[in-house]
N, C-alpha and C positions, 0 to 999 in steps of 0.2 A: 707553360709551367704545369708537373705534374698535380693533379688534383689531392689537395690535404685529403688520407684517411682516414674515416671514423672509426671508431676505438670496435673488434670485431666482439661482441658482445660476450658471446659463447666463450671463445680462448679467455677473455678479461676476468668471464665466471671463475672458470677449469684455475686459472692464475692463484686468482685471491681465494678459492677453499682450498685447494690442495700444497698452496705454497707463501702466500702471503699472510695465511692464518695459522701455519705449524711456524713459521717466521715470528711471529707476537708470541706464540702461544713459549716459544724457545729462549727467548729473547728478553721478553718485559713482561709486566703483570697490565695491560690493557683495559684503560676504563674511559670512555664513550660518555660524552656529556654533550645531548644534542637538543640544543635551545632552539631547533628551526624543524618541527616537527611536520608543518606542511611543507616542506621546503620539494620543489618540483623541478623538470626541468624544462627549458634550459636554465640554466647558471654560470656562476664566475665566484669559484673555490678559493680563495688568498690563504697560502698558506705559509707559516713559517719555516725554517728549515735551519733545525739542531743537529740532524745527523743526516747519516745515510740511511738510517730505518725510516727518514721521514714518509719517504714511497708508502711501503709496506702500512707504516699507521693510517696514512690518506687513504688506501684503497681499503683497508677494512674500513675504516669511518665513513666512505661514501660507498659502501658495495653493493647497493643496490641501483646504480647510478651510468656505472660505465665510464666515468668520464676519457677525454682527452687530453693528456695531461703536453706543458708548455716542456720542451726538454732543450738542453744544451747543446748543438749539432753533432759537437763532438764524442759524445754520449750513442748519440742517434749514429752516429758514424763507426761506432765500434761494435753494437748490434743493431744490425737493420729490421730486425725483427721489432723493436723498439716502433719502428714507423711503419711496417707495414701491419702490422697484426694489433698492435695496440695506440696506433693512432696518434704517437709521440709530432707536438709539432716542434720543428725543428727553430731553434732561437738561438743567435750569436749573445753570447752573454755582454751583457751592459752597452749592447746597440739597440738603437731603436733601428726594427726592419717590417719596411710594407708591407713584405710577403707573410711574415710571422702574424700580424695584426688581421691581415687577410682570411688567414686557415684560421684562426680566431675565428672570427666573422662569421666563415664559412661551417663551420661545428655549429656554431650558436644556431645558426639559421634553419641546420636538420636540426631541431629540438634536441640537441646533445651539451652536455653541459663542459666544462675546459674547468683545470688546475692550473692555478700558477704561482710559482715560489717566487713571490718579488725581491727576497734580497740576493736570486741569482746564485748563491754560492753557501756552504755548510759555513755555520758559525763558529768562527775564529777561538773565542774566548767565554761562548756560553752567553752572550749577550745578544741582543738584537743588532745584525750586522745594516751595513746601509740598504737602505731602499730609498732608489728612485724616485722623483716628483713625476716622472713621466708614468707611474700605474695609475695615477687619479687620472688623468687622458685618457688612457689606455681603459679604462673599466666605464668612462664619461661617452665613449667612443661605441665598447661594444653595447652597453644598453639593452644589460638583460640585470635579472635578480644578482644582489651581491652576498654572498655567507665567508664569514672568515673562519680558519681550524686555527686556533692555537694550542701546539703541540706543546706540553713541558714533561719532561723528563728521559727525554732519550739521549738529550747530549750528556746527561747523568750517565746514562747506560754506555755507550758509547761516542764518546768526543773524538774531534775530527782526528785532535796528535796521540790518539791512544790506539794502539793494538788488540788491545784488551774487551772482549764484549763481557758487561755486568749483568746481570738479571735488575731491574729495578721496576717501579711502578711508572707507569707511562698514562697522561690525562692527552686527552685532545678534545679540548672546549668547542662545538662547531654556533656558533652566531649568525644573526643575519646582520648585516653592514646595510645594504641598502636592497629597496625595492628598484625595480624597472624605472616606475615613475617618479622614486626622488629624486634621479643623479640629474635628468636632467634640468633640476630645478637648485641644485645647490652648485658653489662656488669651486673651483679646485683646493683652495686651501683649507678648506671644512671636508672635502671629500678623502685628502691627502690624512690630515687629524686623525680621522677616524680609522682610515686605514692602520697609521701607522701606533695607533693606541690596540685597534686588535688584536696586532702581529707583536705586540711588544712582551720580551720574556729577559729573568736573569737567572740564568739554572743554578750558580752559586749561592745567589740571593736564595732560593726554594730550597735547597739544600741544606743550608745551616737555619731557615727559618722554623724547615718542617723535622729538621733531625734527622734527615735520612743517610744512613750510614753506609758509605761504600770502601771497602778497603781494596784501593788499586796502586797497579803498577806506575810511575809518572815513565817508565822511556815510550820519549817521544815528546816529552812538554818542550825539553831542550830545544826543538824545533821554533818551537812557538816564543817563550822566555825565553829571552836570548842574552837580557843584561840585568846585571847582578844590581838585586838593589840595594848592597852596601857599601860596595867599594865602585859600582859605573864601568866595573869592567862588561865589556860584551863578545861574545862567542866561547864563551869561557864554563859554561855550567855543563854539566853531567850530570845524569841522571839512575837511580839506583834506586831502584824497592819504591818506597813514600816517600825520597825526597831527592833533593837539588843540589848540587855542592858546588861552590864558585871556584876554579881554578885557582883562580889570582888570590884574594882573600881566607879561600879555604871557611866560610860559613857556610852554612850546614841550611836549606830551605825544607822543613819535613809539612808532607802535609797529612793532616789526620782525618779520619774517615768520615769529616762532614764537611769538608774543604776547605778548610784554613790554610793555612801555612803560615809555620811561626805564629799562629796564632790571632796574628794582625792582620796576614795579607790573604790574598785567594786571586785565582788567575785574572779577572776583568780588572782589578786593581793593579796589580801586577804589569797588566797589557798597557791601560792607563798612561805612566808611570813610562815605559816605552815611548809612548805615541807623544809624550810632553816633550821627552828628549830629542827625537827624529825633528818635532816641532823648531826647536831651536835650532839644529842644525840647519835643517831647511831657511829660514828665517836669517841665517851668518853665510848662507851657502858655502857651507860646511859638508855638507852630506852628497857622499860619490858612493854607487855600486860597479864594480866594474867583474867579471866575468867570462868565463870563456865556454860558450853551450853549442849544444847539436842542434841546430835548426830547423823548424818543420811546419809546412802551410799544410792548411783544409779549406781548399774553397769551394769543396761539393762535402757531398755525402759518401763520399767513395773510398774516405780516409786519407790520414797521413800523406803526405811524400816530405822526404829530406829535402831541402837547401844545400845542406855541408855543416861545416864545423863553425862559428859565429864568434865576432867579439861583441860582448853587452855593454856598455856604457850609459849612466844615470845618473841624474842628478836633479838639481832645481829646475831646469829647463827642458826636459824631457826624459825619452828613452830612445836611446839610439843603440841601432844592429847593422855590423857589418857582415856580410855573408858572401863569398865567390862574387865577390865586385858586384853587390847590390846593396843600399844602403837604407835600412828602414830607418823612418824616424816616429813617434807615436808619443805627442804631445800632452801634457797634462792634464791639457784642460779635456782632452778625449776619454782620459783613464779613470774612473769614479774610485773603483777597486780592483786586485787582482783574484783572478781566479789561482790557486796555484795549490800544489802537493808540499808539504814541509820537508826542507830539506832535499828535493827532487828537483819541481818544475813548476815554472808558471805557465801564463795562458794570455793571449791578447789578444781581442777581437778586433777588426775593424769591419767596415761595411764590406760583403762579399767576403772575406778570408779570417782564418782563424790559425793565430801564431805559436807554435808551441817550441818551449827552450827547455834541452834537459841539462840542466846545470852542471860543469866537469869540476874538478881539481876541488874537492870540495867545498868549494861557495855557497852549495846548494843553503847550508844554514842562513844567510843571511838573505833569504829571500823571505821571511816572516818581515824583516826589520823592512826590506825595499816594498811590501804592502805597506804597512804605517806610512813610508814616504808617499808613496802613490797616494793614498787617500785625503794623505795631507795637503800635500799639494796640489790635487784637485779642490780641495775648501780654499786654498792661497788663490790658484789662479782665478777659478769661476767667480771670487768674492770682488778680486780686480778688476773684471770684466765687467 
């Protein structure tokens, strides 16, 4: 096995002044709140993750540092420069994998410090998406100093179903979690706690608390909103200027420049309100996705290759793919969450390979709604079990 690289110091500088700081400087109003003033390396960075500026804000907040940051393979796999020059280590999302644990390991030990986005994936609805039991191991294991970043206000600026970048003000709080010598004196479920109390954010909730006024575009929430909460129709909303409009009922959802909508609701309520319904479904085994996608495995770094043309079928009992007479199947209780593009494509890891489906005939919407399922029925099965 190739040897994990360390982050090349130099290029990581050249990066973050001439591109990762015209990037904040363009982007958000950046204000640095650093409660860990001795902080040294090596380290283990927990960071949250609102948007896709999250990078760009972590590396101004630690740039004196260099770190290694934890990446997605498939990320890694579409710029290799990613791993060879900045030290990306490579991680199937929502597997636990030796080898990733290991380049961990391995960083820490050359006094270099490592990032990692424990909830794996850009936040859904502006709220704190899942995070794993398995980082309190994972951070019990490598047994160095712990600091958490929590970022608020980027998903303000840019939210994952938006097109649109906003200028806003951007805080990234850095803490320290633990020393060297706490972790291995405390419990997993105290070390879990605390994790997930650092990392915890509601960008809606900061938004109408602190009045910060954004007037945006919503094409693209449609992706995300998918059922009307007056009338329970689903796939049915459009989206126009500031607001929503339900096909079937024809009610009007406007949302006003500190994120309301209608006044009463705002997106993690809204999402909610989804997740209750899929709930039931799931619970009557009621709830089927069926689809027809473009198939395609990653089992290296090398990228992509096609399968063929695929039929998707889901429900309470799993996810099943058929493909040129091969038939995956990728069980519940294996899927925490999905990775996935709104409207596009999801993403499914297993150990060694990484599955990607571009959704045809346009289905692709209701792949927001088959997340809610998935994560649902991972709290149904693992709760069983």
């Amino acid at each position: 096995m190739k040897r994990q690289p360390l982050t090349n110091k130099f290029l990581y500088n050249f990066a973050n002044l001439f591109y990762c700081k015209k990037v904040c400087e363009k982007r958000f109003e950046l204000n640095i709140i650093n409660e860990v003033t001795d902080l040294k390396e090596p380290f283990v960075a927990l960071v949250n993750h609102t948007s896709v500026n999250d990078v760009f804000v972590t590396a101004r907040a630690l740039k004196k540092f260099q770190p290694n940051y934890l990446c997605a393979v498939d990320q890694i796999a579409r710029n290799k420069a990613l791993y060879a020059f900045f030290g990306a280590i490579p991680k199937r999302q929502f597997i636990s994998e030796i080898s990733a644990v290991k380049a961990c390991k391995y960083v820490l030990s050359k006094n270099r410090p490592i990032v990692i986005f424990p909830e794996g994936k850009l936040s859904v609805d502006g709220k704190t998406g899942i995070i794993p039991h398995s980082i309190a191991k994972l951070v019990k294991f490598l047994d160095a100093d712990v600091i958490a970043a929590n970022i608020s206000g980027n998903y303000l600026g840019l939210p994952r179903w938006s097109k649109t970048q906003v200028k806003t003000k951007v805080d990234v709080k850095i803490s320290r979690l633990f020393t060297k010598g706490e972790l291995s004196e405390l419990p997993l479920g105290t070390v879990y706690d605390k994790i997930t109390t650092a990392l915890s954010y509601d960008e809606y909730k900061r938004q109408s608390e602190q009045k910060i006024k954004i007037e945006r575009n919503l094409d693209g929430l449609e992706n995300i909103l998918y059922r009307c909460p007056k009338c329970g129709e689903e796939f049915c909303l459009t989206a126009a200027e500031n607001k929503l409009t339900c096909g079937k009922c024809r009610t009007e959802f406007v949302m006003d420049c500190y994120g309301k909508i209608n006044k009463t609701l705002d997106v993690p309520t809204w999402q909610d309100m989804q997740r209750k319904a899929v709930l039931r479904q799931l619970q009557n085994s009621e709830y089927s996705f069926f689809a027809s996608a473009n198939v395609y495995e990653l089992p290296d770094l090398k990228g992509y290759r096609c399968l063929g043309k695929g039929e998707i079928t889901a429900n309470e009992k799993g996810i099943k793919v058929a493909v040129n007479g091969k038939n995956l199947f990728f069980p519940p209780q294996n899927i925490p969450t999905l990775a996935f593009d709104g409207g596009k494509r999801f993403f499914i890891s297993t150990i060694g390979n990484t599955y990607k489906f571009e959704i045809l005939d346009g289905k692709g919407i209701e792949i927001a709604k088959l997340n809610l399922a998935v994560e649902e029925n991972y709290k149904l099965k693992t709760k069983e079990e």
